[in-house]
C-alpha positions as CSV (number, residue, x, y, z in Angstrom):
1,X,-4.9,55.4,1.6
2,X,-8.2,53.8,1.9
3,X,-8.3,52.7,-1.8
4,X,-4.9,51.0,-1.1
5,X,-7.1,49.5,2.4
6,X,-9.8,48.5,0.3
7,X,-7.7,46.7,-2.3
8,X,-5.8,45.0,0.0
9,X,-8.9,43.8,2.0
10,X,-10.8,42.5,-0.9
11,X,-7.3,40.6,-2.0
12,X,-7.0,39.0,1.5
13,X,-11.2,38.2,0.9
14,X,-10.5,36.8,-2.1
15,X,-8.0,34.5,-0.9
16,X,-9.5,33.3,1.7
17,X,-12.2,32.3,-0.4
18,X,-10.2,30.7,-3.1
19,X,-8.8,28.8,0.3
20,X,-12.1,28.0,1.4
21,X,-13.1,26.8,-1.9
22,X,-9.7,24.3,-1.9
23,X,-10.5,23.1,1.5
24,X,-14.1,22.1,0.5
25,X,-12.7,20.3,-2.8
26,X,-10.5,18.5,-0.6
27,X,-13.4,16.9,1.9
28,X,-15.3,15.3,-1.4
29,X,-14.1,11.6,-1.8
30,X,-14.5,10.5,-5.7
31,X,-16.2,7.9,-7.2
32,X,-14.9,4.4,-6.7
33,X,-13.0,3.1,-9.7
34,X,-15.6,0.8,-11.7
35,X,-15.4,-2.8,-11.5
36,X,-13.0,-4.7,-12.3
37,X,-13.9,-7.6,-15.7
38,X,-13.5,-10.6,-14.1
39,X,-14.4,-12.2,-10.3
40,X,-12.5,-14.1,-7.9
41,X,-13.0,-18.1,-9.7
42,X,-13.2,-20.5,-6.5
43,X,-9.8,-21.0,-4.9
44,X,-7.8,-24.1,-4.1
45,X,-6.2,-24.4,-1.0
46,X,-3.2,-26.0,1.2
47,X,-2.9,-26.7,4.6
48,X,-1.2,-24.1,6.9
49,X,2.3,-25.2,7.4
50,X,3.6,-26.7,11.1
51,X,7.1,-25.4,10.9
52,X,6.3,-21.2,11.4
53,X,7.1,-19.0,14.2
54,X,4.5,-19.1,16.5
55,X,2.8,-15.6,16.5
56,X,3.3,-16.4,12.6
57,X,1.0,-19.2,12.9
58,X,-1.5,-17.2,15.5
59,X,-1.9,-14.2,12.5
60,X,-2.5,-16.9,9.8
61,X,-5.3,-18.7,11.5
62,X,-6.7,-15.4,12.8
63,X,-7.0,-14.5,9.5
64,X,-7.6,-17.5,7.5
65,X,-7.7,-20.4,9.3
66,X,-6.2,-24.2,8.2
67,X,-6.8,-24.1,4.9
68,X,-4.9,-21.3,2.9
69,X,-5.9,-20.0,-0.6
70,X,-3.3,-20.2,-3.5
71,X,-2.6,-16.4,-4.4
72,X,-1.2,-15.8,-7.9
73,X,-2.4,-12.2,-8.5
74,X,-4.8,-9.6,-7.4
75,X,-5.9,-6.5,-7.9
76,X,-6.8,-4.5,-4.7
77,X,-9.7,-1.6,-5.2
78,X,-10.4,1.3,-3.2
79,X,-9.9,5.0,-1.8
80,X,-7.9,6.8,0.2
81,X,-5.8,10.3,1.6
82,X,-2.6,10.8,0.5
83,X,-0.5,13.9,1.5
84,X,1.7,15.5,-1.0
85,X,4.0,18.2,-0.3
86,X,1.7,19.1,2.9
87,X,-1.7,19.0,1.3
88,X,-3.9,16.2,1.8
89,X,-5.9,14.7,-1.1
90,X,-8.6,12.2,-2.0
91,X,-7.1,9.8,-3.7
92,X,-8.6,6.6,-5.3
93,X,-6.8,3.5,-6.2
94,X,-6.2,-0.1,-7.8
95,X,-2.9,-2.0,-7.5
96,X,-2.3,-5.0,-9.1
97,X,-0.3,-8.1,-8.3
98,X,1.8,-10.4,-9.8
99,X,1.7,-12.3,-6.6
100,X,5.9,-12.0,-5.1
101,X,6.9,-10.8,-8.6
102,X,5.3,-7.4,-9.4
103,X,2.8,-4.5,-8.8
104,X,1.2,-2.1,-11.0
105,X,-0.2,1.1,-9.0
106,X,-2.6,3.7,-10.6
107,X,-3.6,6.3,-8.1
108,X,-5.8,9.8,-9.0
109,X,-6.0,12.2,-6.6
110,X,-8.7,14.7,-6.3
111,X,-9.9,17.5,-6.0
112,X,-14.2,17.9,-5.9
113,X,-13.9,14.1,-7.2
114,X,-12.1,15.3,-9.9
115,X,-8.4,13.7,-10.5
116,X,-6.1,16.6,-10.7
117,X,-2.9,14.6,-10.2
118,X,-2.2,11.1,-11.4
119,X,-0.1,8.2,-10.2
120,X,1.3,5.5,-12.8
121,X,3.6,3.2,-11.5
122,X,5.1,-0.4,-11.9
123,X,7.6,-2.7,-10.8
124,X,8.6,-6.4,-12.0
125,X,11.6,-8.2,-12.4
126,X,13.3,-6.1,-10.7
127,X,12.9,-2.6,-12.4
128,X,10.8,0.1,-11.8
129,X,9.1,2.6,-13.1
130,X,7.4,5.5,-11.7
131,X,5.3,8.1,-14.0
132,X,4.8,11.1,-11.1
133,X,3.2,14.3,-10.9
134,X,6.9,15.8,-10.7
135,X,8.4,14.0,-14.0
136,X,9.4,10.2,-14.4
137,X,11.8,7.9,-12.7
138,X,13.4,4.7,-14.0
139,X,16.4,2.8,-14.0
140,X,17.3,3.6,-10.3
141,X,18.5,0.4,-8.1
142,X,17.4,2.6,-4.9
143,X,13.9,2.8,-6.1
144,X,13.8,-0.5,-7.4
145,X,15.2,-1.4,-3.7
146,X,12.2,0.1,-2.3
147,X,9.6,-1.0,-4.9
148,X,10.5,-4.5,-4.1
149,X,10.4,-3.9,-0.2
150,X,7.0,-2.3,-0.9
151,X,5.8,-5.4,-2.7
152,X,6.1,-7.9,-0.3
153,X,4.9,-5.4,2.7
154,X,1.3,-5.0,0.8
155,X,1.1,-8.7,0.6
156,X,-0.7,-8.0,3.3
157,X,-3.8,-7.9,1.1
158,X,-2.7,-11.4,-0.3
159,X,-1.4,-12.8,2.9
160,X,-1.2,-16.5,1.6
161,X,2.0,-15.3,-0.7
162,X,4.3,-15.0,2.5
163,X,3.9,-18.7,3.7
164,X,3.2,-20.0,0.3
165,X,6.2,-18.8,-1.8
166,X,9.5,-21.0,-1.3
167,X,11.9,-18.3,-1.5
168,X,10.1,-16.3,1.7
169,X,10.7,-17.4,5.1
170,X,10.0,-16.6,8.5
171,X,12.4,-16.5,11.7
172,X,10.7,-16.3,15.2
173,X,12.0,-13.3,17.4
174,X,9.5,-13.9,20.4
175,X,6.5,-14.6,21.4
176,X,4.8,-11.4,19.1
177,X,7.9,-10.5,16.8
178,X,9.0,-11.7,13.7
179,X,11.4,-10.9,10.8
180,X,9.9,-11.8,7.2
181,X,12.9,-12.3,5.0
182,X,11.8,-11.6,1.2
183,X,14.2,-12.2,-2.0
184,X,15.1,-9.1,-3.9
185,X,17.1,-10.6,-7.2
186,X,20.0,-12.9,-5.4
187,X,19.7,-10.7,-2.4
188,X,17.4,-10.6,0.1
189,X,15.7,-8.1,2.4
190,X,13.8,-8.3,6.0
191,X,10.7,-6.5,7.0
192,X,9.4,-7.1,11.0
193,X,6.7,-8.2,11.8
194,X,4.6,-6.8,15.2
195,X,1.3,-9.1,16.5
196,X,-1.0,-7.9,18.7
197,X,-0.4,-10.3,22.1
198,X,-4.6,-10.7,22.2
199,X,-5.7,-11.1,18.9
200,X,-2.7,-12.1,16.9
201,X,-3.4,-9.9,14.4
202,X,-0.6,-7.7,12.6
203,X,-0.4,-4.8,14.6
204,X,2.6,-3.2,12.2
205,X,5.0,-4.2,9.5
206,X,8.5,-2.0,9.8
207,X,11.7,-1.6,7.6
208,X,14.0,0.4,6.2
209,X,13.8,1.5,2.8
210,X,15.0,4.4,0.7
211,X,12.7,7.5,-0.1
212,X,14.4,9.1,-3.0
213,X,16.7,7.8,-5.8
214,X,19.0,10.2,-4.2
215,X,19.1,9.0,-0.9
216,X,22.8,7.9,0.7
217,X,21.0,5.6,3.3
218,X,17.3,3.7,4.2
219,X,14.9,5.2,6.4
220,X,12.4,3.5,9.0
221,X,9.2,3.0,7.0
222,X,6.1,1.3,8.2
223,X,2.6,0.1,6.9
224,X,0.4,-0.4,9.8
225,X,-3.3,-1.7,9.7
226,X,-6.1,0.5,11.3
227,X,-9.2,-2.4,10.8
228,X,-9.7,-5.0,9.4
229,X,-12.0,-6.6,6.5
230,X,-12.9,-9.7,4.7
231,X,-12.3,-10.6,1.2
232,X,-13.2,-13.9,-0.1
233,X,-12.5,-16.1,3.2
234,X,-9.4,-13.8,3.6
235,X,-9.3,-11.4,6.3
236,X,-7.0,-8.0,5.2
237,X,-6.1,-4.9,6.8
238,X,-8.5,-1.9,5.8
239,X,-7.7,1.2,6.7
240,X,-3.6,0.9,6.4
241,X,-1.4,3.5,6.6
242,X,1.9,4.0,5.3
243,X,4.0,6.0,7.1
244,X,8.1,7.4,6.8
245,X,8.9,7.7,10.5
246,X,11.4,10.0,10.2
247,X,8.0,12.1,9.5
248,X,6.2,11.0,12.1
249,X,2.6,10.8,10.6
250,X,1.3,8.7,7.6
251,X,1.4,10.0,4.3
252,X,-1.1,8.0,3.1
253,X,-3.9,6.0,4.0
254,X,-5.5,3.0,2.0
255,X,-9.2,1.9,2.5
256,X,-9.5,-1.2,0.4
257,X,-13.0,-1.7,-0.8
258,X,-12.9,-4.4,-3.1
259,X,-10.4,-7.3,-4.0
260,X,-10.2,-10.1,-6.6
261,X,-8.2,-13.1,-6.4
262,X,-7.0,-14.7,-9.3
263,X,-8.0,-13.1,-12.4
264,X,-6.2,-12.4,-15.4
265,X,-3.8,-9.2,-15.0
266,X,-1.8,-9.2,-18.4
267,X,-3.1,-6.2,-19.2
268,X,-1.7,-4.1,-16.2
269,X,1.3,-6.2,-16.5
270,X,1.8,-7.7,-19.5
């Protein structure tokens, strides 16, 4: 009897340390991702348009001003949390943009600093591609669906692409809401928009988009600054996070630490 106590206290020891040990992995952010080749060249500019919805027009010259860069792509650095399956891991990050046409997403999420599961994922032209920890997924219209609601919603790091590109428009709702209807092939899609009444900042972007290829309907999604930061003249939201609602928490959240404005991205998206 006590060898059968003893062996089943140093199990329950030794699993709690093995837990311990996770739970300190998982409190070490990693390294940033190195820099990316080339800088943000100096960007030309247009003048903020007359005709948008007025807390529309508030956010923009909260966070730009008159005179509004011309965004063709990006590529947004930085670290994060993301929870998967429960457990929440450091994760670091670079997305790239085609600017209203396509993302590319690499995400490693860590464990001491070190990646132990890797995110590879890309969408443009319609079709998608998602290389996960569980297996890949392609040629799904639902996740395509979502990819391209998810591409216009992080325009919020290259804000200039909602009221520069002519097939995106704006309709007022009041005097802090607005819809943001986006093209998705010859259809079109509508995320709202939320402004905070004081600052006229973005207080939350909300819409309904599907989860799984599997899914039979959408589900409320939303991606909702926590701060703010400035990247070459532009102010962005960092921390975001990105939340299912149906959850009730975020499962992930974004700390952007570095952005570069038109620069070449062929190579993440040839």
């Amino acid at each position: 009897m006590n060898t059968v106590l003893a062996v089943l206290v140093t199990t329950v020891v030794g699993i709690a340390a093995l837990l311990g040990i996770a739970w300190l992995g998982l409190q070490v952010q990693p390294a940033a991702f190195p820099a990316y080749p080339e800088e943000t060249p100096a960007l030309k500019t247009v003048d903020l348009p007359t005709d948008l919805p007025a807390p529309v027009k508030r956010y923009y010259e909260a966070i730009i001003g008159e005179e509004i860069p011309l965004i063709e792509t990006a590529v947004v650095t930085g670290r994060g949390r993301l929870r998967i399956k429960g457990v929440t891991f450091p994760a670091r990050f670079r997305f790239t943009y085609l600017a209203g046409w396509g993302y590319h997403h690499y995400i490693e999420l860590t464990i001491f600093g070190r990646p132990v599961m890797k995110v590879d994922e890309w969408y443009r032209d319609g079709k998608a591609r998602m290389e996960l920890p569980t297996g890949v997924i392609e040629e799904e219209p639902k996740i395509a669906a979502a990819a391209n609601l998810g591409l216009w919603a992080e325009a919020v790091w290259l804000p200039s692409i909602l009221i520069t590109d002519p097939r995106v428009r704006w309709e007022g709702i009041d005097d802090t809401t607005a819809r943001l209807v986006v093209p998705f092939g010859d259809e079109e899609d509508a995320l709202i928009a939320t402004f905070d009444p004081e600052t006229g900042l973005l207080l939350r972007l909300e819409g309904l988009r599907y989860r799984e290829a599997t899914d039979e309907s959408k589900i409320p999604w939303r991606n909702e600054p926590l701060g703010w930061r400035v990247f070459h003249g532009v102010m962005v939201p960092s921390p975001a996070a990105t939340t299912w609602l149906d959850k009730g928490t975020p499962w992930a959240v974004w700390t952007v630490e570095v952005i570069e404005y038109n620069v070449d991205v062929s190579r993440e998206l040839p």
